[in-house]
VEXDREN-2710 file (C-alpha; in Angstrom, 1 decimal):
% VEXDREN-2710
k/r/px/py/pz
1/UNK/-22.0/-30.9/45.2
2/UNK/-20.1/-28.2/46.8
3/UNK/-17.0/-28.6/44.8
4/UNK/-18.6/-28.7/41.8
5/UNK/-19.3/-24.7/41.3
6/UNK/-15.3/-24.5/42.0
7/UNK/-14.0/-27.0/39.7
8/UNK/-16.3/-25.2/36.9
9/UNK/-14.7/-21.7/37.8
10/UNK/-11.2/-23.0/37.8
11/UNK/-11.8/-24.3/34.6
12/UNK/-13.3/-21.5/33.8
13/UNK/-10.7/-19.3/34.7
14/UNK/-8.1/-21.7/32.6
15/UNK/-10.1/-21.4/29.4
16/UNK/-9.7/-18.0/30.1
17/UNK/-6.2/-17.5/30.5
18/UNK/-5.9/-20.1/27.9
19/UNK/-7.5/-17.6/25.6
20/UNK/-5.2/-14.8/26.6
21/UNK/-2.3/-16.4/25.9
22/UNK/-2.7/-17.3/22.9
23/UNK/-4.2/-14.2/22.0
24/UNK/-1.0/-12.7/23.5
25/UNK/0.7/-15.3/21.1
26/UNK/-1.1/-14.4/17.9
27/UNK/-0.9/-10.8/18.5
28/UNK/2.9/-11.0/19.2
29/UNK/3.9/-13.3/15.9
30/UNK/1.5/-10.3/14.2
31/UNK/3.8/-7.8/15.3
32/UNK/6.2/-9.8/12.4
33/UNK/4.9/-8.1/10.0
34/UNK/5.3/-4.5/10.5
35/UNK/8.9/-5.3/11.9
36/UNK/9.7/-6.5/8.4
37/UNK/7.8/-4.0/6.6
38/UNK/10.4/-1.9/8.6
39/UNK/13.6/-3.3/7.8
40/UNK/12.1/-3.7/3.9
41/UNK/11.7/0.0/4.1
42/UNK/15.3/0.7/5.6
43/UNK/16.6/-1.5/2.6
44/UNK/14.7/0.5/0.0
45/UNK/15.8/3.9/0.8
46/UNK/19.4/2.4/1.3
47/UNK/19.1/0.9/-2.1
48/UNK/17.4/3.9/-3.6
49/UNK/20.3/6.2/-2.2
50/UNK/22.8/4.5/-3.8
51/UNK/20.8/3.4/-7.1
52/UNK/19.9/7.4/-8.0
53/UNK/23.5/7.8/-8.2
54/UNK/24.4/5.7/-10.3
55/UNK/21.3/5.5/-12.4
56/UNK/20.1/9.3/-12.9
57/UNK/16.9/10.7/-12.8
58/UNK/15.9/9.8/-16.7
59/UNK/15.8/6.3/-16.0
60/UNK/13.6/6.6/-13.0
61/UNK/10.9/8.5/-15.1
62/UNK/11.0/5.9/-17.6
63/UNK/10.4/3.3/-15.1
64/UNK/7.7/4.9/-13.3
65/UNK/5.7/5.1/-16.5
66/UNK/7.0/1.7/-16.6
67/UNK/5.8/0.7/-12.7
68/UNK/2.7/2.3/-13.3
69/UNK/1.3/0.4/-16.5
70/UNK/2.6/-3.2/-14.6
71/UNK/0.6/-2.5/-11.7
72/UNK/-2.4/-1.2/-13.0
73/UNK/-2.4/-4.4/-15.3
74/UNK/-1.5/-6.9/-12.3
75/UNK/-4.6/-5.6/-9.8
76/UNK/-7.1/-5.2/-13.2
77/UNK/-6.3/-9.2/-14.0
78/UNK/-6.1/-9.8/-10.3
79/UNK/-8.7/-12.4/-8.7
80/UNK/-7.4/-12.0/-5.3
81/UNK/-6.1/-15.6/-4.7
82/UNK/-4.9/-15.1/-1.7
83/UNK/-7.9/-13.3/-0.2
84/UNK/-10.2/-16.0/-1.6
85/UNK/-8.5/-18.4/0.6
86/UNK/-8.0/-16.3/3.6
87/UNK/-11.9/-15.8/3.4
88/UNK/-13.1/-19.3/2.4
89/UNK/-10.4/-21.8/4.2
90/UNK/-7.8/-23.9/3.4
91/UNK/-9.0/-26.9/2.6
92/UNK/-8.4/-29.4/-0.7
93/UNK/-11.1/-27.8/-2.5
94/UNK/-10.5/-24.2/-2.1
95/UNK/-6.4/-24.8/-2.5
96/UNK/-7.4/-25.8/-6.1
97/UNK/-10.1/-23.1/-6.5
98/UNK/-7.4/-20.2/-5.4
99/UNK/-4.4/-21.9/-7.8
100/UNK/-6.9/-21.8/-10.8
101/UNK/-8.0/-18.3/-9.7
102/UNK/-4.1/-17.3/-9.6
103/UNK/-3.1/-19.2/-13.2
104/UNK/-6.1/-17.2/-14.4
105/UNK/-4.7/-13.5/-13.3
106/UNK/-1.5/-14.8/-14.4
107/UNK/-2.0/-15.3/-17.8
108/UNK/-4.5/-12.6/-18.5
109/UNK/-2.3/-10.3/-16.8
110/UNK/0.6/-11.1/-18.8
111/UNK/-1.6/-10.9/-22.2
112/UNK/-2.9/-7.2/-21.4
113/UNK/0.7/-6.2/-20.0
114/UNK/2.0/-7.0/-23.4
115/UNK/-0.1/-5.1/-25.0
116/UNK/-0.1/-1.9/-23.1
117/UNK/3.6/-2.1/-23.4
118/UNK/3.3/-2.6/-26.9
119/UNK/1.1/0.5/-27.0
120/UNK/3.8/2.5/-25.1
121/UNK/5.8/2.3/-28.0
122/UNK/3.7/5.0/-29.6
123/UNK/3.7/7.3/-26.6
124/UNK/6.4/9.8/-26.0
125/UNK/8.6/8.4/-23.0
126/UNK/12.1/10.0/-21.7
127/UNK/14.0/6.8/-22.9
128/UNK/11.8/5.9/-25.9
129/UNK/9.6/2.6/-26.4
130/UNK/9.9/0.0/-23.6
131/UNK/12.1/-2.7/-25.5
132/UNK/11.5/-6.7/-25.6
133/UNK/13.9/-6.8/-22.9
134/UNK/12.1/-5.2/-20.6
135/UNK/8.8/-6.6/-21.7
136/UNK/9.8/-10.0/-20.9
137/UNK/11.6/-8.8/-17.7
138/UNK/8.1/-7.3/-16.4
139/UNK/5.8/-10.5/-17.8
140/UNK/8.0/-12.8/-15.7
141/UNK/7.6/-10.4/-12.6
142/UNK/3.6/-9.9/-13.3
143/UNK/3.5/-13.8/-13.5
144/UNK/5.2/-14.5/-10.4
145/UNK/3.5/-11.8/-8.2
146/UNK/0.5/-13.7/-9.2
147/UNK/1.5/-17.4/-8.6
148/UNK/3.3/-16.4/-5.3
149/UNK/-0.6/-15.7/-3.6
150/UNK/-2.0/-19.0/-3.2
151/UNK/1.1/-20.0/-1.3
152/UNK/0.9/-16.7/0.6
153/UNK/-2.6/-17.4/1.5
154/UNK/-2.2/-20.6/3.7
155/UNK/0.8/-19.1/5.7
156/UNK/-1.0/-16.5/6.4
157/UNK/-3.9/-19.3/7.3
158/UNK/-1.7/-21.1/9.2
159/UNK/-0.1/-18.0/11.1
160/UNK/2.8/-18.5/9.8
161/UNK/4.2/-14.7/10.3
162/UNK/7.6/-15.2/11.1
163/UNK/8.5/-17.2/7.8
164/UNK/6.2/-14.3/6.2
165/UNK/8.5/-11.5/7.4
166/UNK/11.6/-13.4/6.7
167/UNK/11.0/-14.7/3.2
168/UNK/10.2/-11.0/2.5
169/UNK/13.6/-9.4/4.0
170/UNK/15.1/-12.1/2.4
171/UNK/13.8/-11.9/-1.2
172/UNK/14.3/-7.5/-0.9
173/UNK/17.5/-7.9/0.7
174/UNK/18.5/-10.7/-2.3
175/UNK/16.7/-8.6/-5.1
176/UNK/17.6/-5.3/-4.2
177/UNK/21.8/-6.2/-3.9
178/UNK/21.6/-7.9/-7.3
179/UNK/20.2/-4.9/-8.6
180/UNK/23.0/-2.7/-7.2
181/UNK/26.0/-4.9/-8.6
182/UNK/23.9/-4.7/-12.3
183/UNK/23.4/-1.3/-11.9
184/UNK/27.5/-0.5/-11.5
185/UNK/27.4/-1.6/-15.1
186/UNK/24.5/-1.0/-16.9
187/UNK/22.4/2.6/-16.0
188/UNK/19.3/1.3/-18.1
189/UNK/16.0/1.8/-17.0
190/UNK/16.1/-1.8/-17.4
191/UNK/17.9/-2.3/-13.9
192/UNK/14.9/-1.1/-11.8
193/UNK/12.6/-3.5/-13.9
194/UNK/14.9/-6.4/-13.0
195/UNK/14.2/-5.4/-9.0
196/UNK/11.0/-5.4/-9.5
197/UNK/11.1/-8.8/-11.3
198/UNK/13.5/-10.6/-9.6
199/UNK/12.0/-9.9/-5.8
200/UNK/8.9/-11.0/-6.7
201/UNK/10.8/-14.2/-8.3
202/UNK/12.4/-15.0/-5.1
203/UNK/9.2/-14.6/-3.0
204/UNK/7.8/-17.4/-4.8
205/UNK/10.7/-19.8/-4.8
206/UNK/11.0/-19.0/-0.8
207/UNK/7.3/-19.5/-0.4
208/UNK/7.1/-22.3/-2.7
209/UNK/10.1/-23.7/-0.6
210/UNK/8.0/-23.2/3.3
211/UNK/5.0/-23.7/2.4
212/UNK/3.2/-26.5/4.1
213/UNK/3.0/-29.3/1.5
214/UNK/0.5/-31.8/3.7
215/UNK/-1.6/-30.6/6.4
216/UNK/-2.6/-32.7/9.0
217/UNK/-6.1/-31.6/8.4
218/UNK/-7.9/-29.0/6.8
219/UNK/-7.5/-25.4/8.1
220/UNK/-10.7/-23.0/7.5
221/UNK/-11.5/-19.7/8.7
222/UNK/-14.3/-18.7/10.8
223/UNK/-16.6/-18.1/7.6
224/UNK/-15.9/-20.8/5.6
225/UNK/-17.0/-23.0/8.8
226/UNK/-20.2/-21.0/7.8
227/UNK/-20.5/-21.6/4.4
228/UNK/-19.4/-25.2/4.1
229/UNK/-22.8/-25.8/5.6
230/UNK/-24.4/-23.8/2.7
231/UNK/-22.6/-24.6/-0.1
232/UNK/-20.2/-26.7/-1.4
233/UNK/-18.6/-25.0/-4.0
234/UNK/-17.6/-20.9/-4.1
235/UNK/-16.6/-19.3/-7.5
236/UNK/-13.3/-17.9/-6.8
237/UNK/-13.6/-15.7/-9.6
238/UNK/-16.7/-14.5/-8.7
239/UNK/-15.1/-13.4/-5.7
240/UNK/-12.2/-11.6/-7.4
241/UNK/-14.5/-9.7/-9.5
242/UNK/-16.1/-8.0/-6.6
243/UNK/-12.9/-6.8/-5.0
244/UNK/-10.5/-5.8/-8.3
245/UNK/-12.5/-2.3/-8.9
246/UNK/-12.0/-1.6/-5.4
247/UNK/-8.3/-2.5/-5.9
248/UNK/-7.9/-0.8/-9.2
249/UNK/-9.3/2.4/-8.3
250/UNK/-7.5/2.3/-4.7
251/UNK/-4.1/2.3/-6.6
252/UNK/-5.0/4.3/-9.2
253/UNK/-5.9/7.5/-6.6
254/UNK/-2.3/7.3/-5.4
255/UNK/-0.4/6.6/-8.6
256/UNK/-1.7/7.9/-11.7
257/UNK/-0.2/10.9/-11.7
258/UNK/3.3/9.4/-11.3
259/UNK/2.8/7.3/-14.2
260/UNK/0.9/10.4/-16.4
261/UNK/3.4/13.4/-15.7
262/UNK/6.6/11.7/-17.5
263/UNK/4.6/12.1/-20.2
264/UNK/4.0/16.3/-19.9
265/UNK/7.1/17.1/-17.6
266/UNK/10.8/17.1/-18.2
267/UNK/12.1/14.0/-16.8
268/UNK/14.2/14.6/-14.3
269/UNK/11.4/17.0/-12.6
270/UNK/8.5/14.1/-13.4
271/UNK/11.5/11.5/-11.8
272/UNK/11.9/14.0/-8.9
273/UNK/7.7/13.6/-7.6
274/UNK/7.7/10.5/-8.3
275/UNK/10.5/9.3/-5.8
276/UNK/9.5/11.9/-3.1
277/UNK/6.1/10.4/-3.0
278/UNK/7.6/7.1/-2.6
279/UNK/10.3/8.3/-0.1
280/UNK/7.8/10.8/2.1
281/UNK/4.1/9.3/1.7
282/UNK/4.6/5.6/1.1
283/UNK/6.7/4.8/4.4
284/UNK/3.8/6.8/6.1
285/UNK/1.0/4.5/4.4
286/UNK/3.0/1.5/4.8
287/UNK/3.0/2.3/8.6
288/UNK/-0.8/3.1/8.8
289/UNK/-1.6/0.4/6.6
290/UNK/0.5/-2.0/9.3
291/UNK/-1.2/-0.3/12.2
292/UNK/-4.7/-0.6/10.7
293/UNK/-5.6/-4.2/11.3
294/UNK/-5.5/-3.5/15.2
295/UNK/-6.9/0.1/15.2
296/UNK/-9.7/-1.7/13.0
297/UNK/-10.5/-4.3/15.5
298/UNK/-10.2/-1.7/18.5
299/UNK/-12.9/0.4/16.7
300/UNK/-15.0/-2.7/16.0
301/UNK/-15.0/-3.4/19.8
302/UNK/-15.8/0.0/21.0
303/UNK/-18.6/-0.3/18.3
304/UNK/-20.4/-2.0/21.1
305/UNK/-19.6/0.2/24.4
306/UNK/-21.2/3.0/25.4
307/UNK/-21.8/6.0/23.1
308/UNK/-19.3/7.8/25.6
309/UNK/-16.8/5.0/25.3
310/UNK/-17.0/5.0/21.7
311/UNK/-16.7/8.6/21.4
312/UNK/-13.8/8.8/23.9
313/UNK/-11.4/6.2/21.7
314/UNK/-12.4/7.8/18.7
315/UNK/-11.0/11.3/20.0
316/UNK/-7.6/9.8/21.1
317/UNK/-7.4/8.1/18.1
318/UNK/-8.6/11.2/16.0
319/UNK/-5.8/13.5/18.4
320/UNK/-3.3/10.7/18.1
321/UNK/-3.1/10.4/14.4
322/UNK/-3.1/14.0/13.4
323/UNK/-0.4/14.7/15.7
324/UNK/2.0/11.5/15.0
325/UNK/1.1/12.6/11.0
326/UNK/1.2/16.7/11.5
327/UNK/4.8/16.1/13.5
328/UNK/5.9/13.7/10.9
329/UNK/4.9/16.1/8.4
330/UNK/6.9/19.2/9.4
331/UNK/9.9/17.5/10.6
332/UNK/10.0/16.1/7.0
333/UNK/9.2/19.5/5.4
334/UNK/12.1/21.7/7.3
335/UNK/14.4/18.4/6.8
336/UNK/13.8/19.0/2.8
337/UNK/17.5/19.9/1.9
338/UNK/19.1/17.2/4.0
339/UNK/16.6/14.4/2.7
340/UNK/18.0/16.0/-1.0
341/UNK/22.0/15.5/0.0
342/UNK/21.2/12.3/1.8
343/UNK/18.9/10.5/-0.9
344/UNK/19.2/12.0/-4.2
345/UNK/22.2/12.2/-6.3
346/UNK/23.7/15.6/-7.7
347/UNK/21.7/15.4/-11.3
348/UNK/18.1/15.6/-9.5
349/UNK/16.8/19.3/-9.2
350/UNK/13.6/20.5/-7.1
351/UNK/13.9/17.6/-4.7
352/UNK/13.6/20.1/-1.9
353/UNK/10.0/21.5/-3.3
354/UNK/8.7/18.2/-3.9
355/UNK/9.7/16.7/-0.4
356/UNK/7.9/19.5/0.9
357/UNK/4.9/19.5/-1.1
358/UNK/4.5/15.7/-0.7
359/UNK/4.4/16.1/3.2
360/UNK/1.7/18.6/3.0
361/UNK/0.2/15.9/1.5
362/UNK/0.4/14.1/5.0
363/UNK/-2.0/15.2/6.9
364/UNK/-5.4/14.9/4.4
365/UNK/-4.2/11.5/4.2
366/UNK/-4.2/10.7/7.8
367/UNK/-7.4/11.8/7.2
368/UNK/-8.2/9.7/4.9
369/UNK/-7.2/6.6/7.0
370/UNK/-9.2/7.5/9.3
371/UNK/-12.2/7.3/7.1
372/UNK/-11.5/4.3/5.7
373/UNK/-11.0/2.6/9.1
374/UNK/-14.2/3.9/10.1
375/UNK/-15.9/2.5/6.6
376/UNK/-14.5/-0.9/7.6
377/UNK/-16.6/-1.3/10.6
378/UNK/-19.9/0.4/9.2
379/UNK/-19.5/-1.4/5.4
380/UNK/-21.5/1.4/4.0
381/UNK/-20.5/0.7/0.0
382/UNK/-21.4/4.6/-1.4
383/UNK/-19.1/5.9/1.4
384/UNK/-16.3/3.6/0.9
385/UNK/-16.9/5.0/-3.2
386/UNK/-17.0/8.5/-2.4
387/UNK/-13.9/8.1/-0.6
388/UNK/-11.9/6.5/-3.7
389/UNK/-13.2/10.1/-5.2
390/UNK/-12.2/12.1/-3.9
391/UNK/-8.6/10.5/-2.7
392/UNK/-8.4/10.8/-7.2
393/UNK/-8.8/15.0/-6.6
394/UNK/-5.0/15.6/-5.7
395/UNK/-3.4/13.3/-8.6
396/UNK/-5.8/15.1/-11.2
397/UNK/-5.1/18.4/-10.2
398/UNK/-1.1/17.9/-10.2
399/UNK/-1.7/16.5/-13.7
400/UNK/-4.1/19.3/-14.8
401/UNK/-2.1/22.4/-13.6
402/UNK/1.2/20.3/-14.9
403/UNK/-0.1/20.5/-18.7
404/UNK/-1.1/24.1/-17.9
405/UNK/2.3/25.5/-16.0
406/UNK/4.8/22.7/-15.8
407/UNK/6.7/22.1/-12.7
408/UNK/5.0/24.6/-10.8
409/UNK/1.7/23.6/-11.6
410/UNK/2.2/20.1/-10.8
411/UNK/3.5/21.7/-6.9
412/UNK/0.5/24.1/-6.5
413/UNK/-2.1/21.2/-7.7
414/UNK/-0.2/19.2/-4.9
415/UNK/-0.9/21.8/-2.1
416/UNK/-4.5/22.7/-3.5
417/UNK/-5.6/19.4/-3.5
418/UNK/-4.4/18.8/-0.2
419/UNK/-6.5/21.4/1.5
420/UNK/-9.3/20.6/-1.2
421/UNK/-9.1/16.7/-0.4
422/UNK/-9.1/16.8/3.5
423/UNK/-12.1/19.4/3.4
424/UNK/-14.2/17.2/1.2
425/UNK/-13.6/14.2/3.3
426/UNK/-14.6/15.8/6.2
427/UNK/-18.1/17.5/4.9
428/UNK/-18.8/14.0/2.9
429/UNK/-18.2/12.2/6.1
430/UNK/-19.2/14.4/8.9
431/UNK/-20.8/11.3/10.5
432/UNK/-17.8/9.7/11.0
433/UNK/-15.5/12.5/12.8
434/UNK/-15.0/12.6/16.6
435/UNK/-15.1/16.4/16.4
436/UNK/-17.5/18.7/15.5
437/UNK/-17.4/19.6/11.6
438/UNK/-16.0/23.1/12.9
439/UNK/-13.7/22.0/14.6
440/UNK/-12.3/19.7/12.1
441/UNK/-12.0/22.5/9.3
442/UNK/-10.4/24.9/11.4
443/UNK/-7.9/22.1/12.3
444/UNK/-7.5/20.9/8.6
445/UNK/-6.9/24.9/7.4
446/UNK/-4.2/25.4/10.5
447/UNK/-2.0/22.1/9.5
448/UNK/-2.7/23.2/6.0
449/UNK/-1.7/26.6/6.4
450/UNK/1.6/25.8/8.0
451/UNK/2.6/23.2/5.3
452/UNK/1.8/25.2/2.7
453/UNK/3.6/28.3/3.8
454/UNK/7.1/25.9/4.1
455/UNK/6.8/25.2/0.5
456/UNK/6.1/28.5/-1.0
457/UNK/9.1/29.9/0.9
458/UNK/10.9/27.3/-1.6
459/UNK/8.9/28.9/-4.5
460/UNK/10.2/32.5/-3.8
END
C-alpha cells in the first residue's frame, strides 16, 4: 500500500516525458516544412535571376495576367480536399469523399479556366491572346494542383513532413531546371506557364509515388473522433463551399492588381511590380505564414493565463514582429539598386522604385498578420471580413491612381495605401493590439514616415 502512490507517480512521470518527447518529435519533423519552404525560395529567386535575362520583362507581364486568371480560377473551383481530410480523418470513407471533392474542382476548374482564357482573347495583353498552347499547358497544371490534395492530405495526417519537404524541393528543383534549359531556346511567355505546370505535375507523381497505399488502420483527427459519433457521412463539398470565399478573396487582396495593371501600364513597368512584390513581400509572407502555426498555438495557450501573462506575450510578440519586419524592411529599401543588378536583367527599368515601395508595404502587413493570428484564436467571422477589406485598399488604390498617372500613380497608391491600410487595421481592431491605440498610430506613422521618405528620394 505504500508503494502504490510511487508506482502511480513514476508512471506518471513516464506518461509525461513520454508526452514531451514526442511532442519534441512532432514539433522537430514540423520544422521540415519551413526548411523547405526555404531552400524552395533560394531556388526561385536563383531561377528568377537567370530566367529575367533571358526572358525579358514583356513575357513576365503576360504571364502575370496569365498567373492571375489560373489562380483565381483554381481556389473559386476549389473544395479544399485536403483540408476536408485533415479536418474529418483519414479513414475509407472520407479518402473517397476528398478524391470526389478533388475530381470535382478539377474538372470545373478546368471548364471555367478555359473560358476566362478564351475571354482573354478579347482583352488587350502585352503579347496578345493566350494561345491553345498555353491553354492546354495551364488546364493540365490547374488539374494536377487539384488531384495532388487528397494525397497531400494523409501525409500531412500521417506526419509525414520530411517526404512533404522533399517531394517539394524535389519537384521546384526538377521544374524550375527544365524551365531554364527551355527558356535558352524559346523566350515565350509560354516557358513560365510550363513551370508552373510542370511542378505541380511532378508533385503529384512524387506524392502519388509515397503515399501510403494501405494503412494498418484508420487515421482520424481529433474532431473527426467527434463527429463519427454524430454522423456518419460529411458532405465534402459542403465543406469546401464554406472556405473557398475566404480563399478567393484572401488571394485576391494580394494579387489583383498584378493581374489588372498589364492591362493599363506599359509592360515592362506592370512586369517590374509584379516581380518585386513576389521577390520583396512573398518571401516575407511565406516566412510568417511558416511561423504562424506555432505563434497561433502559443497565443491559444496564453488565451488561458492570466490577463498579465496574456498581455506580456502579446507585447513581445507585438515588439518582435514589427522590429524583425521594420529591419527587414529598410535593409531591403536602401539595398534597392543592388537587388536591381543582382535579380533583374538590363531591359527592366524602375526596379529600384518598386523594391522600395513594396517594402514599405512591409510593415502594415506585419500588421496584418498579426490580426489574423489574433482572429484565429477569437473566430469572430465580421473581424476576420473586415480584415479581407481592408487588406483589398492597397491593390485598388495602385490600380486606381495607375489609370489616372501611370507608373507613378501605381507607386504613390502603393505608399498611400500602406499608411491607409495599417491605420484602418488598427482603429477596426483596437481590441486586439497589445498597445494602446496611440501608441500604435504614432508607431505605424514613424515606420511609415521613414519608408516613405526612401522612396520619394527615388522619385526626385
Amino acid at each position: 500500500m505504500v508503494l502504490r502512490p510511487s508506482r502511480e507517480l513514476a508512471a506518471g512521470s513516464v506518461v509525461c516525458r513520454g508526452e514531451r518527447v514526442t511532442r519534441f518529435r512532432a514539433l522537430s519533423a514540423l520544422g521540415w516544412l519551413p526548411a523547405s519552404q526555404a531552400v524552395v525560395l533560394i531556388v526561385s529567386l536563383t531561377t528568377f535571376a537567370i530566367l529575367s535575362r533571358l526572358i525579358g520583362p514583356v513575357a513576365y507581364a503576360q504571364f502575370a495576367v496569365l498567373a492571375f486568371v489560373y489562380t483565381i480560377c483554381a481556389l473559386a473551383t476549389d473544395l479544399s480536399a485536403m483540408g476536408y481530410l485533415l479536418v474529418h480523418g483519414d479513414t475509407p470513407h472520407h479518402r473517397r469523399a476528398a478524391w470526389k471533392s478533388a475530381l470535382t474542382s478539377a474538372a470545373c476548374g478546368l471548364v471555367i479556366l478555359l473560358i476566362a482564357l478564351l475571354a482573354l482573347s478579347f482583352a488587350p495583353l502585352p503579347q496578345g491572346p493566350p494561345g491553345p498552347v498555353n491553354m492546354a499547358v495551364l488546364g493540365t497544371g490547374l488539374v494536377t494542383q487539384a488531384l495532388v490534395q487528397p494525397l497531400r492530405g494523409r501525409m500531412m495526417i500521417g506526419r509525414s513532413y520530411a517526404r512533404i519537404a522533399t517531394s517539394d524541393v524535389i519537384a521546384t528543383v526538377i521544374a524550375y531546371g527544365i524551365t531554364v534549359a527551355i527558356a535558352t531556346r524559346s523566350a515565350s511567355v509560354t516557358v513560365l506557364c510550363v513551370q508552373l505546370a510542370l511542378t505541380s505535375l511532378l508533385r503529384l507523381v512524387i506524392f502519388a509515388a509515397l503515399s501510403p497505399r494501405n494503412s494498418r488502420g484508420p487515421r482520424t483527427s481529433v474532431k473527426s473522433d467527434l463527429r463519427d459519433g454524430l454522423s456518419t457521412s460529411v458532405d465534402p463539398f459542403r465543406y469546401g463551399l464554406q472556405v473557398m470565399p475566404l480563399n478567393v478573396a484572401s488571394y485576391a487582396s494580394r494579387s489583383i492588381d498584378s493581374g489588372i495593371l498589364p492591362l493599363i501600364l506599359p509592360a515592362t513597368a506592370a512586369a517590374t511590380y509584379s516581380r518585386s512584390y513576389q521577390l520583396i513581400v512573398t518571401p516575407i509572407t511565406q516566412v510568417q505564414l511558416s511561423l504562424g502555426g506555432a505563434i497561433v498555438e502559443r497565443l491559444a495557450r496564453h488565451e488561458s493565463s492570466t490577463p498579465e501573462d496574456r498581455t506580456r506575450f502579446d507585447k513581445r510578440l507585438w515588439t518582435a514582429l514589427h522590429a524583425l519586419t521594420f529591419t527587414a524592411a529598410l535593409v531591403l529599401s536602401v539595398s534597392a539598386s543592388l537587388i536591381q543588378k543582382v535579380f533583374f536583367g538590363p531591359g527592366w527599368f524602375h526596379v529600384d522604385l518598386m523594391v522600395a515601395s513594396m517594402a514599405a508595404l512591409l510593415p502594415s502587413l506585419a500588421l496584418s498578420s498579426y490580426m489574423s493570428w489574433k482572429l484565429q484564436i477569437r473566430a469572430d467571422f465580421r473581424h476576420s471580413i473586415v480584415n479581407l477589406v481592408v487588406l483589398m485598399l492597397v491593390p485598388f488604390l495602385a490600380i486606381l491612381l495607375a489609370a489616372i498617372a501611370g507608373t507613378t500613380g501605381a507607386v504613390i497608391g502603393l505608399i498611400v495605401g500602406a499608411l491607409t491600410q495599417a491605420g484602418c487595421l488598427a482603429v477596426l481592431h483596437r481590441k486586439f493590439l497589445p498597445v494602446s491605440l496611440r501608441a500604435a498610430l504614432a508607431q505605424i506613422a514613424i515606420e511609415w514616415l521613414v519608408l516613405a521618405a526612401l522612396v520619394f528620394v527615388r522619385l526626385l
